[in-house]
Wavefront OBJ file of the C-alpha trace (Angstrom):
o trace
v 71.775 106.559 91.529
v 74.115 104.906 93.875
v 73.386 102.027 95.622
v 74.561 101.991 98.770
v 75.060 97.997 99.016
v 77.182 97.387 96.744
v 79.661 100.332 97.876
v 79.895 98.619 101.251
v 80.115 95.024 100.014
v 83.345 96.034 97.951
v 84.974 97.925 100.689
v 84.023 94.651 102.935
v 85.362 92.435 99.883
v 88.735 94.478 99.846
v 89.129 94.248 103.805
v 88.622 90.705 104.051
v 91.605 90.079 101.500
v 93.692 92.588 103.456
v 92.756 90.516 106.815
v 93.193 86.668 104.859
v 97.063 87.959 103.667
v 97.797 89.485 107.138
v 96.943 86.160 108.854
v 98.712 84.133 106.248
v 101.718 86.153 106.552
v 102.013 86.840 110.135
v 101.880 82.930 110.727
v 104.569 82.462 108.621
v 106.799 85.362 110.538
v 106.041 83.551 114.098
v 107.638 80.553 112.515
v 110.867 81.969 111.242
v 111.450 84.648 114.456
v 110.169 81.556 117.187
v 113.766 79.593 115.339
v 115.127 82.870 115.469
v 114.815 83.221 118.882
v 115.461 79.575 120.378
v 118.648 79.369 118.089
v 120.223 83.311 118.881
v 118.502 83.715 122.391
v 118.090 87.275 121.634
v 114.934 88.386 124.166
v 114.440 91.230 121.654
v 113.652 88.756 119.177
v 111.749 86.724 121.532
v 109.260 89.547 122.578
v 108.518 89.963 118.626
v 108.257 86.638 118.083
v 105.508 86.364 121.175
v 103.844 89.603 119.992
v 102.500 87.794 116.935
v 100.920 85.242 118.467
v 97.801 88.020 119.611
v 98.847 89.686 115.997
v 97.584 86.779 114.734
v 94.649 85.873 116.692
v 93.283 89.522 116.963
v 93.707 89.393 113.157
v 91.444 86.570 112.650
v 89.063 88.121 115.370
v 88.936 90.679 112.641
v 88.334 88.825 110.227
v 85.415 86.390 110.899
v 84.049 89.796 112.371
v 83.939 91.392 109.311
v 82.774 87.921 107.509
v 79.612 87.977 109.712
v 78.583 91.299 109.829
v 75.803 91.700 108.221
v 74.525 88.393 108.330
v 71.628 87.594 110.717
v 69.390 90.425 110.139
v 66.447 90.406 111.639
v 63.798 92.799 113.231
v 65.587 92.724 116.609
v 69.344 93.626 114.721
v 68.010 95.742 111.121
v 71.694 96.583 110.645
v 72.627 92.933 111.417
v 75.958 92.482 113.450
v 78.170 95.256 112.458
v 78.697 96.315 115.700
v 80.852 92.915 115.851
v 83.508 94.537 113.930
v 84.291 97.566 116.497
v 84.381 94.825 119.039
v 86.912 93.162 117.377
v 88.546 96.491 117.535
v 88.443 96.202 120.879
v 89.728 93.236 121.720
v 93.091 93.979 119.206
v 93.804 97.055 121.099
v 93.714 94.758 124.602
v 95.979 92.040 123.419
v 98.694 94.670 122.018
v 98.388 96.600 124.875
v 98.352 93.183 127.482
v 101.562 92.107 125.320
v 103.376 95.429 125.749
v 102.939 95.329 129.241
v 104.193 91.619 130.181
v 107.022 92.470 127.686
v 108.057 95.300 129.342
v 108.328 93.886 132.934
v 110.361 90.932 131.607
v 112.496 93.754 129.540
v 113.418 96.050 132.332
v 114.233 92.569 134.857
v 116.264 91.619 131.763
v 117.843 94.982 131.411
v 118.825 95.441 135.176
v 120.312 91.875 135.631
v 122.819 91.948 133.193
v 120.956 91.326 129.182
v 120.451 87.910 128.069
v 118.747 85.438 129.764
v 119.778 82.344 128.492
v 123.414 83.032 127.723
v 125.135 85.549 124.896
v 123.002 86.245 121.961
v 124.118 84.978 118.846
v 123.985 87.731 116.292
v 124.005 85.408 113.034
v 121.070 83.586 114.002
v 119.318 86.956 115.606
v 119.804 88.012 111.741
v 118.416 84.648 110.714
v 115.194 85.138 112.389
v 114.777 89.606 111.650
v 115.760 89.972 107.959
v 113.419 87.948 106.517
v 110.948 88.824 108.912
v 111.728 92.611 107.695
v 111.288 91.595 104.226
v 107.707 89.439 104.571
v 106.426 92.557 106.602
v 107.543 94.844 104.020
v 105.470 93.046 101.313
v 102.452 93.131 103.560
v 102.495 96.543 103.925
v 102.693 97.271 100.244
v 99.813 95.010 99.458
v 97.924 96.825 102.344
v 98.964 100.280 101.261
v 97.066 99.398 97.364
v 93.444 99.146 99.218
v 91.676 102.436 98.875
v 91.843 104.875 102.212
v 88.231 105.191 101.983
v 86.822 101.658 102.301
v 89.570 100.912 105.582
v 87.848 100.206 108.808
v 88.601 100.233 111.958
v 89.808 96.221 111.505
v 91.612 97.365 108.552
v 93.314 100.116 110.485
v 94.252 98.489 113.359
v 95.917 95.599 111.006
v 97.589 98.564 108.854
v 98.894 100.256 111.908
v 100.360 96.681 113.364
v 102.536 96.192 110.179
v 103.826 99.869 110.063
v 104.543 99.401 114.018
v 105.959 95.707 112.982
v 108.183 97.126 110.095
v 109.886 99.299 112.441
v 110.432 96.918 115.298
v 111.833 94.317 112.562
v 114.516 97.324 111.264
v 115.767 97.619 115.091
v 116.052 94.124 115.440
v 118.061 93.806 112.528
v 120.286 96.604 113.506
v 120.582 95.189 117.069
v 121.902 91.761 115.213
v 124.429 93.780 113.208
v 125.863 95.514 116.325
v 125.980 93.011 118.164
v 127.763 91.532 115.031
v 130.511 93.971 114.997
v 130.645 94.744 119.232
v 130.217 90.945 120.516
v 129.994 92.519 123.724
v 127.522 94.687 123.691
v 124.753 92.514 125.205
v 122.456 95.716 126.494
v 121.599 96.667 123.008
v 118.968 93.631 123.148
v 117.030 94.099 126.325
v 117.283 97.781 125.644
v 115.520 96.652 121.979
v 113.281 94.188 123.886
v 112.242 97.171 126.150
v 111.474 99.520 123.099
v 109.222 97.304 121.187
v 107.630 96.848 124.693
v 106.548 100.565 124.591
v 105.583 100.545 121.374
v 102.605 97.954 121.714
v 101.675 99.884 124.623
v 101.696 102.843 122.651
v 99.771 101.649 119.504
v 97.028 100.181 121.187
v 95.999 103.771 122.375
v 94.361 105.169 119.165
v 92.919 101.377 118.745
v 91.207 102.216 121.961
v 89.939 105.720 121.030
v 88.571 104.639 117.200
v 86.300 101.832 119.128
v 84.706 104.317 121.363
v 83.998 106.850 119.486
v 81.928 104.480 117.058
v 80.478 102.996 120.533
v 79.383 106.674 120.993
v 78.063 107.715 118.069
v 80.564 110.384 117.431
v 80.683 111.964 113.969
v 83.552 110.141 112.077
v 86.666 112.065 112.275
v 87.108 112.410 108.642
v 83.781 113.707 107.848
v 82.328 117.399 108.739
v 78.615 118.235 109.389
v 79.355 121.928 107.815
v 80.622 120.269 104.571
v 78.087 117.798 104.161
v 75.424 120.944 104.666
v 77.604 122.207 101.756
v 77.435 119.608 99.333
v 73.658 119.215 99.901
v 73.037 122.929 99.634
v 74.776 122.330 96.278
v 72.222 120.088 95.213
v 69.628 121.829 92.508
v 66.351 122.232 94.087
v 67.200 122.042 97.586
v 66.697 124.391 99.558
v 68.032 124.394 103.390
v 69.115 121.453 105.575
v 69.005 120.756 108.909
v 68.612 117.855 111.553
v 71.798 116.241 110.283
v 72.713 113.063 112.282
v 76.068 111.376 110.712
v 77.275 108.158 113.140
v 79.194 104.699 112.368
v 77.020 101.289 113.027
v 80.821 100.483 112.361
v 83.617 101.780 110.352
v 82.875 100.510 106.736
v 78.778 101.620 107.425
v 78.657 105.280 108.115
v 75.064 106.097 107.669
v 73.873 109.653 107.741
v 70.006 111.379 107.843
v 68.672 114.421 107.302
v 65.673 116.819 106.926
v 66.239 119.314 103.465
v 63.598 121.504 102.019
v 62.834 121.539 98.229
v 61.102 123.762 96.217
v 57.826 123.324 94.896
v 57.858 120.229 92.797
v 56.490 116.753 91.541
v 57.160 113.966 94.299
v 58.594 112.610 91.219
v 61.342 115.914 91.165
v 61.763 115.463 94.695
v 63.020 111.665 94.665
v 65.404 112.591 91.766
v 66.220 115.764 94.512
v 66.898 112.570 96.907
v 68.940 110.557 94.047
v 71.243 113.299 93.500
v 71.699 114.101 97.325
v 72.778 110.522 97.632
v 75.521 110.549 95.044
v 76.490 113.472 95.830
v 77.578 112.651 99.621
v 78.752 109.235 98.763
v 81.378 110.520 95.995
v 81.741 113.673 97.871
v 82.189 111.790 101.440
v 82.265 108.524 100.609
v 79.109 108.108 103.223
v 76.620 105.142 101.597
v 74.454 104.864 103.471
v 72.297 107.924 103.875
v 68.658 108.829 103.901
v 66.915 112.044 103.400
v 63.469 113.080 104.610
v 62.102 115.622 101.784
v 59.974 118.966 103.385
v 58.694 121.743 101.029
v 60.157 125.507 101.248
v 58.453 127.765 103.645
l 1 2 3 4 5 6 7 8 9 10 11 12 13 14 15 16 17 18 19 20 21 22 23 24 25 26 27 28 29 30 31 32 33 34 35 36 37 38 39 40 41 42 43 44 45 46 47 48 49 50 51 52 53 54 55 56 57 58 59 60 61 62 63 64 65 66 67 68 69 70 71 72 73 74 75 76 77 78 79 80 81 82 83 84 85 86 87 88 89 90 91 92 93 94 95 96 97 98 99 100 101 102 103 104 105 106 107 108 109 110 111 112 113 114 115 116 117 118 119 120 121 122 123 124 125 126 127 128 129 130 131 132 133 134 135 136 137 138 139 140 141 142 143 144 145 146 147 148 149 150 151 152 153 154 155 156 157 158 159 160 161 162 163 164 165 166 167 168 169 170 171 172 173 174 175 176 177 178 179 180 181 182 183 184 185 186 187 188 189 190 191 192 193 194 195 196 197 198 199 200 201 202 203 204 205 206 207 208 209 210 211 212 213 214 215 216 217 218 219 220 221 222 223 224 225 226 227 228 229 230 231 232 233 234 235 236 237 238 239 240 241 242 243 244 245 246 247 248 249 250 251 252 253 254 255 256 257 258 259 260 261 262 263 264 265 266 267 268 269 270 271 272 273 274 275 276 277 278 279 280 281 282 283 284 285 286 287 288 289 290 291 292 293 294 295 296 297 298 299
């Protein structure tokens, strides 16, 4: 029989790495853009370099989130503190979407008065800063892309969805330096670049947003179906109907899930092993671990 623990400490185990190398990393990408920047006084390169800065500190948000959840419980919090994980959510999607927003008010004043704004940019040094940058965030994302999709939370997701967001602002950073390599004089191509990654943040922190409140609510995981869990417990030998199914997120990496089935005449011996097999079946079936079933007989 499964035991639900141990699923959700190993999906909490794989997290946590994810988190420690995204925090490692993204320190080391402030340092090389922030020299990047000074040195090529590319604003595009600039607003990047800024933008991790909450990167980092909503990752580590994350993180110690996740590290404490659980911990504490007590009769006032029997689930412990979760919850602190979706708040953590929270307060990513605000700094992305509070960085996006400066950004793009100092883009546009950029743009209209004329690019730079502390002389030309220097496109070998703009390179200096991106390509590497490019490269570190590459490696990130394979490293993230080897942790299963079902254990990811909604820490996880938010951290997977800054480095895909991150890989592509680093590509048209690097292709800003290399036109402004070969067209010296092309100095709109940077606030124009500056501007873009400006509505990007704006535009990521959106579904950051929607994922916390709809575990604040209570709504039914996206990825699961009520129907389909009815299915695979209708599948079950010995059961016979289902009903009063409640499926919700305490947070992402604890979906919990109860239920009322009827059994046939049996042993309350058959009907536990009835409840055994309902539990494996919906956590290899849905991956849900946490789930308990209240046993009625047949009419």
């Amino acid at each position: 029989m499964t035991d639900p623990g141990h699923g959700e400490a190993e999906a909490e185990r794989q997290v946590l790495r994810a988190l420690r190398l995204a925090i490692e990393l993204t320190l080391v990408v402030l340092v090389v853009e922030s020299v990047g920047a000074v040195l090529s006084r590319s604003l595009s390169l600039t607003v990047d370099a800024v933008h991790n800065v909450p990167d980092a500190l909503a990752f580590a948000v994350s993180y110690f989130a996740l590290r404490s959840a659980g911990e504490g419980t007590s009769d006032s919090y029997t689930f412990g503190t979760h919850r602190a994980e979706v708040f953590a959510g929270l307060a990513n999607a605000a700094l992305v979407l509070a960085t996006g927003l400066l950004f793009a008010y100092v883009a546009v004043d950029a743009f209209v008065h004329g690019g730079t704004y502390d002389g030309p940019v220097s496109a070998e040094w703009l390179l200096f800063g991106a390509a590497p940058t490019l490269v570190l965030r590459g490696v990130t994302a394979v490293r993230l892309g080897r942790i299963p999709g079902r254990v990811r939370d909604l820490n996880f997701r938010s951290v997977v969805l800054h480095v895909a967001s991150d890989m592509a602002i680093g590509a048209a950073i690097v292709l800003v330096g290399v036109v402004l390599l070969l067209r010296p004089g092309a100095n709109w191509v940077d606030p124009a670049a500056a501007l873009g990654i400006a509505v990007v943040l704006v535009v990521e922190s959106a579904p950051l947003f929607r994922d916390s409140w709809e575990v604040l609510s209570e709504r039914t995981p996206r990825h699961l179906s009520v129907p389909a869990i009815e299915r695979t417990a209708l599948a079950v030998p010995g059961v016979t109907g289902i009903h009063d199914v409640h499926v919700w997120a305490v947070c992402p990496t604890l979906v919990c899930l109860t239920a009322h089935v009827g059994v046939k005449e049996m042993t309350v011996r058959g009907s536990m092993e009835v409840v055994g097999q309902l539990r494996d079946a919906v956590a290899a079936e849905h991956g849900i671990l946490h789930a308990v079933f209240e046993v009625e007989a047949a009419p």
